[in-house]
BASELO-942676 format. One record per residue (C-alpha): residue in one letter; residue number from 0; x, y, z. Coordinates in steps of 0.1 Angstrom, whole numbers. Layout:
<dogus>
  residuo  num      X      Y      Z
        A  NUM      X      Y      Z
...
</dogus>
This chain:
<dogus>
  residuo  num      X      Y      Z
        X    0   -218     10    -19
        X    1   -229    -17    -45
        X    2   -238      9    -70
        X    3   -199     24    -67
        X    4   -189     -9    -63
        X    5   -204    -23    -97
        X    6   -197     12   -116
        X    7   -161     13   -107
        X    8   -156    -27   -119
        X    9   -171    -24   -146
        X   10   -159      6   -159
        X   11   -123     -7   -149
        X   12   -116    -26   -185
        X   13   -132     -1   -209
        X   14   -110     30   -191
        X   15    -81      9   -195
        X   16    -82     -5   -227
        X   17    -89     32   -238
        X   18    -59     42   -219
        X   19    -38     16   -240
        X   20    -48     30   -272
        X   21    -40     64   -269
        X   22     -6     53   -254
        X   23    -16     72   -219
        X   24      7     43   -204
        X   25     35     61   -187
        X   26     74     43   -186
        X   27     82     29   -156
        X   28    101     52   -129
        X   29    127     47   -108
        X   30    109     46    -78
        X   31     83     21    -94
        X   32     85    -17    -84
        X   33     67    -31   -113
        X   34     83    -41   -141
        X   35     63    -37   -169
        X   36     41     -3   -180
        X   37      7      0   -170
        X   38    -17     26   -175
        X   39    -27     47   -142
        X   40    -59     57   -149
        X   41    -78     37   -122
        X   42    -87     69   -109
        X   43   -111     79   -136
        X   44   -133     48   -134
        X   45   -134     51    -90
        X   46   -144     94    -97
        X   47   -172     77   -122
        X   48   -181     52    -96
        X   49   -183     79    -68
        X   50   -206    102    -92
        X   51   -223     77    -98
        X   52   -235     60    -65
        X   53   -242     97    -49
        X   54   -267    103    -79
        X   55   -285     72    -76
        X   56   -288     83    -36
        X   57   -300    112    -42
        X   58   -335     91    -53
        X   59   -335     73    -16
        X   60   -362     95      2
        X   61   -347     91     34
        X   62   -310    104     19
        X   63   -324    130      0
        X   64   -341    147     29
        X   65   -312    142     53
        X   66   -282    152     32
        X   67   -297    162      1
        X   68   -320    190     10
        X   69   -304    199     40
        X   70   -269    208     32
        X   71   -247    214      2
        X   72   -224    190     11
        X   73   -223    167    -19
        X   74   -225    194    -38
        X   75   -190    207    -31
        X   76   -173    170    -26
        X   77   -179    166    -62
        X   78   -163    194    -70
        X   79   -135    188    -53
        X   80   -131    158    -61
        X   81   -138    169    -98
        X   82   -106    190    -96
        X   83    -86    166    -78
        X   84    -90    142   -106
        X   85    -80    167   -134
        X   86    -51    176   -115
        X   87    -42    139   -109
        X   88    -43    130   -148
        X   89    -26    159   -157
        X   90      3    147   -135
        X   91      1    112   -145
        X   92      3    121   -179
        X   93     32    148   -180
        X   94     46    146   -143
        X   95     42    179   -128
        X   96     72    196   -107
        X   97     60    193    -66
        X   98     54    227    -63
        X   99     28    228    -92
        X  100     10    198    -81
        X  101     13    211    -46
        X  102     -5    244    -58
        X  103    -30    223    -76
        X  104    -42    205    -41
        X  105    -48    236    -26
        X  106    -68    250    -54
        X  107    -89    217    -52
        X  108    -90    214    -17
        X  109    -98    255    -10
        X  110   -130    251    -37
        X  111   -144    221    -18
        X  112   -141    238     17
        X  113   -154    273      4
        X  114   -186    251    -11
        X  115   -196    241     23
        X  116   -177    210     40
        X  117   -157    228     70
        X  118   -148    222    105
        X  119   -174    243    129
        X  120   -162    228    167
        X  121   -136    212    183
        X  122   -135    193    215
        X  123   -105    203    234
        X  124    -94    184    266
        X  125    -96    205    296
        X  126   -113    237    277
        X  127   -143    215    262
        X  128   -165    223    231
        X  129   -147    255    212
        X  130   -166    272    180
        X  131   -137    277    153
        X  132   -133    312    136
        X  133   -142    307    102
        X  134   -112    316     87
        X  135    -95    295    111
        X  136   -120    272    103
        X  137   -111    271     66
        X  138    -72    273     68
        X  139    -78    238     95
        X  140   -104    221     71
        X  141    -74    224     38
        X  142    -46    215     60
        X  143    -65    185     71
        X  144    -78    177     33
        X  145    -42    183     21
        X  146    -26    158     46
        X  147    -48    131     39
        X  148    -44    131      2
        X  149     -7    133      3
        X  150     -3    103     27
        X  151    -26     83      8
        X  152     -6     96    -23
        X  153     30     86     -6
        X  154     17     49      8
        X  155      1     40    -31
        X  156     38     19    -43
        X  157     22    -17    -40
        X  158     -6    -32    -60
        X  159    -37    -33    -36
        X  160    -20     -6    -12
        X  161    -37     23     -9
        X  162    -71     10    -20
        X  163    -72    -19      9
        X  164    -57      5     37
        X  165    -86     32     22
        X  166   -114      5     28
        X  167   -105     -3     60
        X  168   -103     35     75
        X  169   -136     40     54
        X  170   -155      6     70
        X  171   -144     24    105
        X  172   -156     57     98
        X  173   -189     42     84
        X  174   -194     22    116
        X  175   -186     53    139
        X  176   -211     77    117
        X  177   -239     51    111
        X  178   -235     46    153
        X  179   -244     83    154
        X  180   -271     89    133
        X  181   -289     55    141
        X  182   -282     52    176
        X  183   -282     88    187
        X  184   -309    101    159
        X  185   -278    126    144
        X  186   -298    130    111
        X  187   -257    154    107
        X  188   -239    119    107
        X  189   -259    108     74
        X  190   -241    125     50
        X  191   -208    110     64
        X  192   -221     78     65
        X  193   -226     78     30
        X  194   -195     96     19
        X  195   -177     67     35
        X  196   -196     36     28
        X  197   -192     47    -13
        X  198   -154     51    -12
        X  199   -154     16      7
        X  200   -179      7    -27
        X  201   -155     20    -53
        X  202   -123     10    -32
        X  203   -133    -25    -36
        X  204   -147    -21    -70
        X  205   -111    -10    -82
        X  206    -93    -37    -60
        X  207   -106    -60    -90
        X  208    -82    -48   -113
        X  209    -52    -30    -89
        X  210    -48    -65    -71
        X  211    -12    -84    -78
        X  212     -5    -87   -105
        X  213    -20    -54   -114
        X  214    -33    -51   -145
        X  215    -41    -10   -138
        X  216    -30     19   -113
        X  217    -53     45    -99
        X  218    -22     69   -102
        X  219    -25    104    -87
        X  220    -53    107    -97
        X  221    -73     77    -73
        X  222    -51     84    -45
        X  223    -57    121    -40
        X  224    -94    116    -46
        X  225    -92     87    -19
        X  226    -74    111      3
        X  227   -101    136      1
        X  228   -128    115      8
        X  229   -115    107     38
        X  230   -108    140     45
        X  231   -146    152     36
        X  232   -163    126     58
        X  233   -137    138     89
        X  234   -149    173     81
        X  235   -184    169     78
        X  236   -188    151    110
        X  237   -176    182    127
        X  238   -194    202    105
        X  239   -226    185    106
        X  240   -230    178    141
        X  241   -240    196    169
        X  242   -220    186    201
        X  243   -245    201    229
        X  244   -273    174    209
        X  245   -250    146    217
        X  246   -239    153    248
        X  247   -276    149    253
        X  248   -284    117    238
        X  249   -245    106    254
        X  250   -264    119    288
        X  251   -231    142    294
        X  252   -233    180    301
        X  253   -209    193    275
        X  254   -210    226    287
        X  255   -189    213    319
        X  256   -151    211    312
        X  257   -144    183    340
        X  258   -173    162    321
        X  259   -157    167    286
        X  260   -134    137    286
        X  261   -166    115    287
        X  262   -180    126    255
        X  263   -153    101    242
        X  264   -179    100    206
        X  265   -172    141    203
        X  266   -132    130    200
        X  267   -139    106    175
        X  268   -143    130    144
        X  269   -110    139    144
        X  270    -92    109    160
        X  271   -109     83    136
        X  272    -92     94    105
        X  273    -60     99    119
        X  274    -61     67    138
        X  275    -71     49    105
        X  276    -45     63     84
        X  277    -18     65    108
        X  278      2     47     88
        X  279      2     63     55
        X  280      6     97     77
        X  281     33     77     97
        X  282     52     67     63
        X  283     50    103     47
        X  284     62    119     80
        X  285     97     98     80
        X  286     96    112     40
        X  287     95    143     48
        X  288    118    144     76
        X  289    140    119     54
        X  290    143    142     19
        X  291    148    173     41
        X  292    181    157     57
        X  293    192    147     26
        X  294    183    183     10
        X  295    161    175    -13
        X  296    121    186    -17
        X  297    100    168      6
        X  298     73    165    -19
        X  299    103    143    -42
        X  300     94    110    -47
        X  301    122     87    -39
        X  302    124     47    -30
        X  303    122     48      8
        X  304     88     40     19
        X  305     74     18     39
        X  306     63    -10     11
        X  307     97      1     -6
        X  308    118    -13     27
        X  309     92    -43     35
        X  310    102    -57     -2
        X  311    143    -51      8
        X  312    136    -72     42
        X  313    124    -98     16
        X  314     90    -98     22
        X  315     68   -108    -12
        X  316     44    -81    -24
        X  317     14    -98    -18
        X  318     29   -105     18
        X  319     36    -69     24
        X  320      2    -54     11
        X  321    -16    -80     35
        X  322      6    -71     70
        X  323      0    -32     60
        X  324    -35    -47     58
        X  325    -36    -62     89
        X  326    -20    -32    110
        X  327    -43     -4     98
        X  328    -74    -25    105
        X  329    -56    -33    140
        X  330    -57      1    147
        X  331    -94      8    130
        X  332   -106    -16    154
        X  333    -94     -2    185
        X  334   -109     31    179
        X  335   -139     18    169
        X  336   -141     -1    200
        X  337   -145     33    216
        X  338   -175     42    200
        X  339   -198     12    210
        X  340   -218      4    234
        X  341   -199    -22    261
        X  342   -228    -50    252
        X  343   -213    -47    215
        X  344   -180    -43    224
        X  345   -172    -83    227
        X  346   -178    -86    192
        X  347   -152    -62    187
        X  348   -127    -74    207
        X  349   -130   -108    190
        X  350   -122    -89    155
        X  351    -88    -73    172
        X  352    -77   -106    182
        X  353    -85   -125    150
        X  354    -68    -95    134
        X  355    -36   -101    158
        X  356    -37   -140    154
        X  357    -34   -129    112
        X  358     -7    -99    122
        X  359     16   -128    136
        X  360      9   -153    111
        X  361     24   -127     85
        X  362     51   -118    105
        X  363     64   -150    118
        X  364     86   -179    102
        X  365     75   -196     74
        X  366     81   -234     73
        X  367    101   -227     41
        X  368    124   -209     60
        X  369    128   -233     81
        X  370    138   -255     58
        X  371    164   -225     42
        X  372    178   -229     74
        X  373    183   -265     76
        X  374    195   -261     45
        X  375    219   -233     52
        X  376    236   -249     83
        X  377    241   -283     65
        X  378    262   -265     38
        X  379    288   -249     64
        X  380    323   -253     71
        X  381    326   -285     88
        X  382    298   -301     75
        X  383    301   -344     65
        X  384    305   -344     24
        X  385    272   -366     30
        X  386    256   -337     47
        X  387    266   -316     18
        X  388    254   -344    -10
        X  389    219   -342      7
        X  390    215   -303     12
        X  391    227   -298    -25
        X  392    197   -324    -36
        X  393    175   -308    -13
        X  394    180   -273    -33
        X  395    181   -286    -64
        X  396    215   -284    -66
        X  397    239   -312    -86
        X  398    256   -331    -56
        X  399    292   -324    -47
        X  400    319   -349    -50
        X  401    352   -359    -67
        X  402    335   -383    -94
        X  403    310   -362    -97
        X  404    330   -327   -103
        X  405    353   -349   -124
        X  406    327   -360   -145
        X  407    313   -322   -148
        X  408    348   -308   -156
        X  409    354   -337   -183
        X  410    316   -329   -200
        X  411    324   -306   -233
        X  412    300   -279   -219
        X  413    319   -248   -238
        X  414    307   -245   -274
        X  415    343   -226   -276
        X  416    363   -257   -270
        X  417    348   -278   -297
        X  418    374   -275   -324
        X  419    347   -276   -349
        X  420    334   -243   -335
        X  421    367   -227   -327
        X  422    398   -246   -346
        X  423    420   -229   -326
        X  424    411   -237   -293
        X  425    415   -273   -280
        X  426    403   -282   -242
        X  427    422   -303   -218
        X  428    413   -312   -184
        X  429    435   -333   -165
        X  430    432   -349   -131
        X  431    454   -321   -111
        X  432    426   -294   -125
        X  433    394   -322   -116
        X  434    411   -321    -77
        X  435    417   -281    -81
        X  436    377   -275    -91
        X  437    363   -297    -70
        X  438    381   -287    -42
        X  439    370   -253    -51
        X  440    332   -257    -56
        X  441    332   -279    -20
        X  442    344   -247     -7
        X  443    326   -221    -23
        X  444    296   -241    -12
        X  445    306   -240     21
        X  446    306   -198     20
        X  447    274   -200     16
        X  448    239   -204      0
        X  449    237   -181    -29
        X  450    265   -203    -51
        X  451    249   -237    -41
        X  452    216   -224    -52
        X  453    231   -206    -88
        X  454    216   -240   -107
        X  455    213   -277   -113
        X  456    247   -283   -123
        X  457    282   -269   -114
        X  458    298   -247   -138
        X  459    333   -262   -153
        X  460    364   -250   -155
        X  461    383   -256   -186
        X  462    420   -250   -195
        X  463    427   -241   -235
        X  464    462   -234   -252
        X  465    462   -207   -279
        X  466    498   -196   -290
        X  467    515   -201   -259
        X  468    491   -186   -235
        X  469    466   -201   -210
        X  470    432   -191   -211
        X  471    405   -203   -188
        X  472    367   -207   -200
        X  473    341   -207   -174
        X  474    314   -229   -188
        X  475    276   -242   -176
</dogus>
């Protein structure tokens, strides 16, 4: 983790600086909520950081016998993952059409699962421990790789996003797999282990420079590779692990259907990363279902994601990125709490209500709402001109009054009624317009906030005579 962690910062500036000088900065889109370019190659520095912590573990004796020498399994995540970062920087660079990017996952995903990391078993309730065909296995293993990338892909719209929710659903898968193979001597749970403790590493390596303001994007390309990753330690769980061994050190007979629903650790491979992403898989569900109702492709990007309708609510980014924060490691926590042993599971418990004491912090008033409020029922019909005078000063706004307005309306605020700057035009204000606007500004203030909040001083209404006609300049 702190070798992915320090590869993926440092390699952070370099990458984009690089990225600035060959203009690889795409324009911003439509569905984008930044407003100035920025280069989305954060994905090439985390696939560096990734190939770079599983080299230096492959040196660790106890990692190179266990994963290493046993399997082929890192072997064919970096190919995969090798792929899925070519495909993401052609897109990011020239925008591929659904269908061809679509094409491109399976390709990616169908290598890595060929190379080695599949589904073997599945624990079904009421049937028990099933062997999976391995064609079956295969077509299950790139469904499952191609659902993860895509909702990490749909959920990445908010600085932070996608990195922080993949930290958290990696943290919780480490725990779960470093439970097995420490606890219940699964030397199989190793290799997951350490697939999800370095994207935790380059996660938080990248959060460095994708935190708000962003100063870089990880673009297709780091969200499908994050997607996969959490795919590939799902997968090698039940890949690596025999279920009869842990029934054993669980002390439950596998082999008996009525005892299958205690072997609550057998469900956990394919509950945690579902659990831990349910939100991204939540988010690009409603897409789906909402570009098919509107007939359009559900693979179109459009602006009506989660983040995307948290920042219309008028929640801030930051504010938004921390409650998606908060709710996916709600939900990380209470599936983890499944997996430990009841003398640990206090400590856990303590974690889901610190978690739910910061969920309704986020969500709850703010004290500068409450003042908006205050502020907002002061300035409604009905309200004492005093009322008014000290709600307008408590906005900033220039207090409202008859001497006051008069003296607004008399100031020679329009450059276009100086007759040095327009000899044509002469302004007169007389005291039947002062009573008109101030009369109008008291109750266009008492509509509502947005006009009382416009700026420090109330825009005047001037009368000029040109040739007959009566014009009316609306000056600041």
């Amino acid at each position: 983790m702190t070798v992915a962690l320090a590869v993926t910062l440092l390699l952070g500036g370099p990458i984009r600086s690089l990225a600035v000088r060959l203009g690889l900065v795409p324009v911003i889109r439509e569905r984008d909520v930044h407003e100035t370019p920025k280069p989305r190659v954060g994905g090439l520095a985390m696939f560096i950081g990734l190939a770079a912590a599983l080299t230096v573990a492959g040196h660790f004796p106890m990692l190179k016998r266990d994963v290493y020498m046993e399997t082929n399994t890192i072997q064919a995540l970096l190919w995969g993952a090798f792929l899925v970062v070519v495909l993401g920087l052609v897109d990011d660079k020239f925008e591929l059409d659904p269908l061809t990017k679509f094409a491109g996952q399976i390709f990616a995903a169908s290598v890595m699962v060929v190379k080695g990391i599949q589904i073997s078993w599945l624990v079904i309730p009421g049937i028990g421990i099933v062997a999976v065909d391995p064609t079956l296995s295969i077509v299950l293993s790139v469904f499952l790789v191609l659902v993860l990338m895509n909702a990490v892909n749909f959920v990445d719209g908010l600085d932070g996003l996608a990195a922080g929710i993949t930290a958290i659903a990696g943290l919780s898968s480490f725990a779960y797999c470093y439970r097995l193979a420490i606890s219940y001597k699964l030397t199989g749970a190793t290799a997951p282990a350490l697939i999800a403790i370095v994207t935790v590493g380059i996660c938080l390596g990248f959060l460095a420079h994708n935190w708000h303001p962003a100063r870089m994007f990880m673009g297709d390309t780091g969200s499908m590779l994050l997607g996969m990753l959490l795919a590939a330690t799902s997968i090698t769980v039940m890949g690596g692990i025999d279920p009869y061994q842990l029934g054993e050190q669980v002390g439950v007979a596998v082999n008996q259907t009525s005892s299958v629903h205690k072997l609550v650790p057998a469900y956990l491979p394919l509950i945690m990363p579902i659990s831990v992403t349910l939100l991204p898989i939540a988010d690009m569900v409603m897409a789906v279902v909402r570009r098919t109702k509107a007939g359009m492709s559900p693979l179109a990007a459009d602006k009506g994601h989660l983040h995307h309708r948290m920042l219309q609510i008028g929640h801030s980014k930051r504010r938004a990125v921390l409650i998606m924060y908060f709710w996916s490691a709600l939900v990380a926590f209470v599936t983890v709490l499944f997996a430990v042993t009841p003398s640990r599971q206090p400590v856990v418990y303590i974690a889901i209500g610190m978690t739910l004491v910061g969920l309704v912090m986020l969500l709850g008033p703010r004290l500068g709402d409450h003042r908006e409020r205050l502020r907002k029922k002061a300035l409604r019909v009905g309200a004492s001109p005093t009322a008014r005078h000290r709600a307008g000063a408590g906005g900033n706004s220039a207090p409202v009054s008859g001497g006051a307005a008069g003296q607004a309306v008399n100031a020679p605020a329009n450059p276009y009624a100086d007759p040095h700057t327009n000899p044509h035009t002469t302004a007169t204000v007389n005291g039947t317009v002062n009573g008109t606007v101030t009369a109008a500004v008291e109750g266009i203030a008492s509509q509502g906030p947005a006009i009382a909040e416009a700026g420090p001083s109330i825009p005047a209404i001037a009368t000029s005579s040109e040739n007959g006609n009566q014009h009316r300049t609306l000056s600041r």
